[in-house]
N, C-alpha and C positions, 0 to 999 in steps of 0.2 A: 560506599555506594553499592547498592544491588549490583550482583557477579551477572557475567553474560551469560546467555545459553550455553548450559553443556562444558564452560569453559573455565577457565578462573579469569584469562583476560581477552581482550576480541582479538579476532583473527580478520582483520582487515583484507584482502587479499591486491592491493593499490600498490605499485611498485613508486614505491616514494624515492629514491635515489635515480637522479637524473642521470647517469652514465647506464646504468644498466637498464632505466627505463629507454633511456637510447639506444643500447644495443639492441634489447628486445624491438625497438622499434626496426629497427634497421636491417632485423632478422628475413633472411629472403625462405619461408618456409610457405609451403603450399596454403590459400586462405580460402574462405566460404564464405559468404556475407549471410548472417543468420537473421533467424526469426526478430521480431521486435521485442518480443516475449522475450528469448535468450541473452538481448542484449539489454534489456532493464534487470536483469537476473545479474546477469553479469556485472553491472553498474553495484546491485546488492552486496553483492561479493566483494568488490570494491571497497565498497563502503564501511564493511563490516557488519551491516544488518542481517546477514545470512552467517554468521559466527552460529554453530563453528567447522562450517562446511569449507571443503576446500577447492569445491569446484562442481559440475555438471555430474549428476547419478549415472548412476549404470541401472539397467534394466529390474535386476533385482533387488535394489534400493526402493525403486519407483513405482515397484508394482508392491513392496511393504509398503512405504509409505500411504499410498493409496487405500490398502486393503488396511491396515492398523495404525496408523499415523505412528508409525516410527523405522527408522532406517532397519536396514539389516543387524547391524549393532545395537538395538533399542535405542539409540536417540530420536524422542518425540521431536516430531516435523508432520506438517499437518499435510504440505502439496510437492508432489514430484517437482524438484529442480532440474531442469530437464535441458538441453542442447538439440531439439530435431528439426533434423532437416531433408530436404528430397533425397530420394537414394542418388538421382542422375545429376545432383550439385556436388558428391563427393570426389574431390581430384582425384587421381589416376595415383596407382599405388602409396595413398594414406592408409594406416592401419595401424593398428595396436605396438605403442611406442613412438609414432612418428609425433612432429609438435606441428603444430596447425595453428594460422593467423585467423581471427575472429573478426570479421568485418560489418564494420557499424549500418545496418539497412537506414538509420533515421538521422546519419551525417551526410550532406553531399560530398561525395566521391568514396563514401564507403570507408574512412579511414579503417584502420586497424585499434579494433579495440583491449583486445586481452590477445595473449596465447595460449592455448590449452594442449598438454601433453595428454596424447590419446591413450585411457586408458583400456578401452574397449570401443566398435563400432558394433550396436547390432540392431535388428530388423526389427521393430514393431509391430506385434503381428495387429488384423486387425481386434480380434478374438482380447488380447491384451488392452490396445487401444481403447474397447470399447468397454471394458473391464475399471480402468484406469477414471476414464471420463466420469462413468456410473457413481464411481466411488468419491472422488470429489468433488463432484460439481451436485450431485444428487438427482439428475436429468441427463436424458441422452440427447433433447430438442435442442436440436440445433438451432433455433430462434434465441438462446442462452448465447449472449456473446464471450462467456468464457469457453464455453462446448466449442463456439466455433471457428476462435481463435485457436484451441489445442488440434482441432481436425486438420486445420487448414497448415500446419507446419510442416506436417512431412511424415516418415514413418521408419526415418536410422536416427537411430540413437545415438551419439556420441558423445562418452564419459572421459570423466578424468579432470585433473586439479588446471588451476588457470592461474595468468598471473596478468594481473589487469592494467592495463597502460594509461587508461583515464576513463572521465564518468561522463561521454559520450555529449550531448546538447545540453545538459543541465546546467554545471555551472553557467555557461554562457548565455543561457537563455534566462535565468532563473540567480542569479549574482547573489541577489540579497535572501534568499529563500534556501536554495537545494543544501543542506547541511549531511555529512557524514555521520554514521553513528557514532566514530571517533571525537568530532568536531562536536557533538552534543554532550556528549560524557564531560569533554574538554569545559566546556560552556555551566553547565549544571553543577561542573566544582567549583569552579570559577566565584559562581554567584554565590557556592556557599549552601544550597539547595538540598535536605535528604530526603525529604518527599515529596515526588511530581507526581502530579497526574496527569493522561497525555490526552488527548481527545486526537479522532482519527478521522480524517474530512478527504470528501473527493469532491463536497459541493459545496455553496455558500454557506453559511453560520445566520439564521435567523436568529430571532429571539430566543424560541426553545432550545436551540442548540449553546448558545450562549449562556444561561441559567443553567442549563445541563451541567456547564462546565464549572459553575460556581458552586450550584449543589454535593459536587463532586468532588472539589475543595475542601466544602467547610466539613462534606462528611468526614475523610480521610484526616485532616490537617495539612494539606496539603502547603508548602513554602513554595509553590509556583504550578502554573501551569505551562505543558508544553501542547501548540498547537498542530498538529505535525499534517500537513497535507499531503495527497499521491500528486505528482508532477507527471507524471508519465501519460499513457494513452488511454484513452476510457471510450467506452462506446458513444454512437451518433445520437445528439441530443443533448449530452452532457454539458457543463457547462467549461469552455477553456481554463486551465490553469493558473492561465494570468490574470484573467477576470478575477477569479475564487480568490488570489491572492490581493488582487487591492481591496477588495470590500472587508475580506478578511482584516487586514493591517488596519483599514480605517476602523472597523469598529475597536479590536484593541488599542488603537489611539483614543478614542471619546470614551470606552466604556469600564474600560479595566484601570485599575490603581498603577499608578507606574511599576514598570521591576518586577511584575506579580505573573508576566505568560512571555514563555518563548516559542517566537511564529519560525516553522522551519518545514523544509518539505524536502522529499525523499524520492528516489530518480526507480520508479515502478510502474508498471503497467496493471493496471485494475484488472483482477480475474474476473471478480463478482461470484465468487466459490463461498459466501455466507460464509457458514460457522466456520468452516475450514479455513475461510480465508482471517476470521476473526483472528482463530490461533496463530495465524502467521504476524496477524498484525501486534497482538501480545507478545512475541518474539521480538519483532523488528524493536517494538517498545524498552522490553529487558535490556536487548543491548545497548539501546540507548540510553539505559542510567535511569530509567521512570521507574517508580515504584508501585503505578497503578495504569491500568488503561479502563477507561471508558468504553462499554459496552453495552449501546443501546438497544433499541428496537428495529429488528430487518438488519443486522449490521453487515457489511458489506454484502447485501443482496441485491437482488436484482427482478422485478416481476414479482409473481406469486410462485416462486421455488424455492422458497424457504419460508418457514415457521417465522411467527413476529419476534418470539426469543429465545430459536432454537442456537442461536451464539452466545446466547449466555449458558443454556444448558450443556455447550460441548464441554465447558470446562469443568462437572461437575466431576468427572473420575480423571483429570489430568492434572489436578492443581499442583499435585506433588513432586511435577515434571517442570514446573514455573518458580521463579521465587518474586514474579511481578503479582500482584493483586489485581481480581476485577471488580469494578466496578458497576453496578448492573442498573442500569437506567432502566425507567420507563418509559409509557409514555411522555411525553412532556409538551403540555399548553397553556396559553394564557386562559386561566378561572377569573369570570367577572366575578364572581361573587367574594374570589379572594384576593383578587384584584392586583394578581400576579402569576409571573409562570409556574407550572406546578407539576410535579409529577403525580400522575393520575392516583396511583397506588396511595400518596399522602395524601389525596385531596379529599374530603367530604361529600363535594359536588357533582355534579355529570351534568348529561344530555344540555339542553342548552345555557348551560354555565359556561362552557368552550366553545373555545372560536377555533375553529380547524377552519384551514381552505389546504384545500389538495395541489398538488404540482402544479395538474394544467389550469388552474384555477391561478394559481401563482405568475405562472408563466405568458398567459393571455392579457391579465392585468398589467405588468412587465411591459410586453410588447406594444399595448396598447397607450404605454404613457401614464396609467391609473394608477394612483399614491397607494401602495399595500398600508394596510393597518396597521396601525404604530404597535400595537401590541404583536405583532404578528414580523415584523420588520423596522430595522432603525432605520430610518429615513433615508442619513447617510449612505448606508449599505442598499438599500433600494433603487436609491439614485445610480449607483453604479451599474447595478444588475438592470436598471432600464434601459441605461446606453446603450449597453450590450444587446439587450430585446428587442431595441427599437431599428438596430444596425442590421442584425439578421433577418428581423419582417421587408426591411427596407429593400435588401439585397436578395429576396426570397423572386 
């Protein structure tokens, strides 16, 4: 199986032994309840999807990273892993060597979620901040919900390794989905599996998205697909996690060969940092045992802030940093004339040969109860996404 990032094997950071996950629980050390941000980070770490990091950056990790996607040491890393929080939330003589409890902002009652031995606390200037922002996201507009999720955390810093006591709401919310990078490796040998391909979803799976996935198969030879979705928090508008995942399941129930795609999701918080965040998402992949990611059009974008495939072009001077493969989608829509989904780049056809309907186009029809176009949406999958549409007009 393809080797982790940077590693020969993953670095989980999840304290698997119940006695000293007890202690550490039990540990009475000074605590902070962090960002939501820090704590899907944290959850990563957990996971082993951030192999082979050992915990929260320190200042000049975070401003390489930002400036040349790679840590102080050259390990490629596309986005600062970061711990920030208000200077006036840090308890009263914490500092450099003390151990600090992490508390969960999106558990009621805040449990404790990791521990982190402080390897540094330091200031944020804004001059940095705004530096950092620039560099990742590729905008300063705060109308960017990654911009203003990073603004709105704080401006200390605090670094150093952690040791994670559990993976916060997810399993519990999410039973049959939220999978470890560990638990996918485990899974993917299991099956027997040497070539995945993974496809990366924060929204429903229409038709294009679904032939996306087959195209993407038969190019590679792919022995299965993984469907891996973000569970975490996404901006207002989005569509819930749980929603994406039944429609999702039901259509690999009608439309896939049995044995042939594993649906599994992953406990992160959407930056919407495009290319940058594409390479993150070819990481988390790596570690998971895939041998290819899917990388379409706009990928993890947001607005008109990124190029339609400027996350395929990031990877064009990095590949050597990677041993997962991309795969570079097109566009991808149903051609009458070919009387199937296609990616644009193979097709012959255009201008009224394709059937495009746009988001709000999607989303008004949805709402309104009106059947999407079979070529455009399975039925099945439809029918879900209109409950949900018809639930939110209702309660509007």
């Amino acid at each position: 199986m393809i080797n982790p990032h940077g590693a020969d094997e993953l670095k989980p950071l999840y304290i698997e032994d119940d006695a000293t996950r007890g202690s550490l629980e039990a540990e009475n050390a000074p605590s902070i309840v962090v960002s939501s941000g820090a704590a899907a980070s944290t959850v990563m770490l957990g996971s082993g999807y951030f192999t082979p990091l050992d915990g929260f950056m320190n200042l000049a990790d975070a401003k390489s990273v930002a400036a040349e996607m790679r840590t102080s040491s050259g390990l490629l890393w596309p986005t600062p892993v970061l711990n920030l929080v208000p200077a006036d939330q840090i308890p009263e003589g914490v500092g450099s060597g003390s151990r600090i409890a992490l508390r969960d902002p999106n558990v009621d009652g805040h449990p404790t979620i990791a521990i982190q031995e402080i390897s540094a606390i330091e200031t944020l200037s804004d001059t940095d901040r705004d530096a950092i922002i620039g560099q990742v996201f590729g905008t300063m507009d705060e109308a960017h919900p990654g911009v203003a999720a990073f603004k709105s955390a704080g401006n200390t810093l605090i670094s150093g390794p952690i040791e994670v006591l559990n993976f916060s709401y997810f399993p519990g919310d999410f039973p049959e989905t939220f999978r470890t990078a560990v638990e996918l490796r485990a899974e993917i040998a299991e099956r027997g599996w040497n070539t995945v391909v993974a496809f990366q979803t924060r929204n429903p799976m229409h038709r294009a998205h679904e032939e996306l996935c087959r195209i993407a198969q038969d190019a590679v030879g792919a022995d299965g697909i993984l469907i891996h979705m973000l569970l975490g928090k996404l901006k207002a508008g989005d569509i819930p996690a749980d929603v994406r995942d039944n429609s999702i399941r039901k259509m690999v129930e009608l439309y896939f060969p049995e044995n042939t795609v594993m649906i599994a999701g992953y406990g992160f918080d959407m930056l919407y940092a495009g290319p940058r965040e594409a390479v993150l998402h070819a990481i988390f992949r790596q570690n998971s045992g895939c041998s290819h990611l899917i990388v379409g059009r706009d990928h993890a974008g947001v607005g008109e802030y990124y190029g339609a495939f400027d996350a395929q072009t990031i990877f064009d001077d990095i590949s050597a940093d990677l041993e997962i493969e991309i795969f570079r989608g097109d566009h991808t829509v149903w051609c009458k004339s070919c009387n199937e989904v296609v990616m644009m780049r193979e097709c012959p056809h255009g201008g009224d040969d394709y059937l495009f309907l746009s988001g709000t186009q999607v989303r008004e029809k949805l709402a309104n109860g009106e059947a999407l176009p079979p070529e455009f949406a399975r039925p099945e999958v439809a029918a879900i996404l209109s409950e949900y549409y018809q639930q939110e007009a209702a309660s509007a």
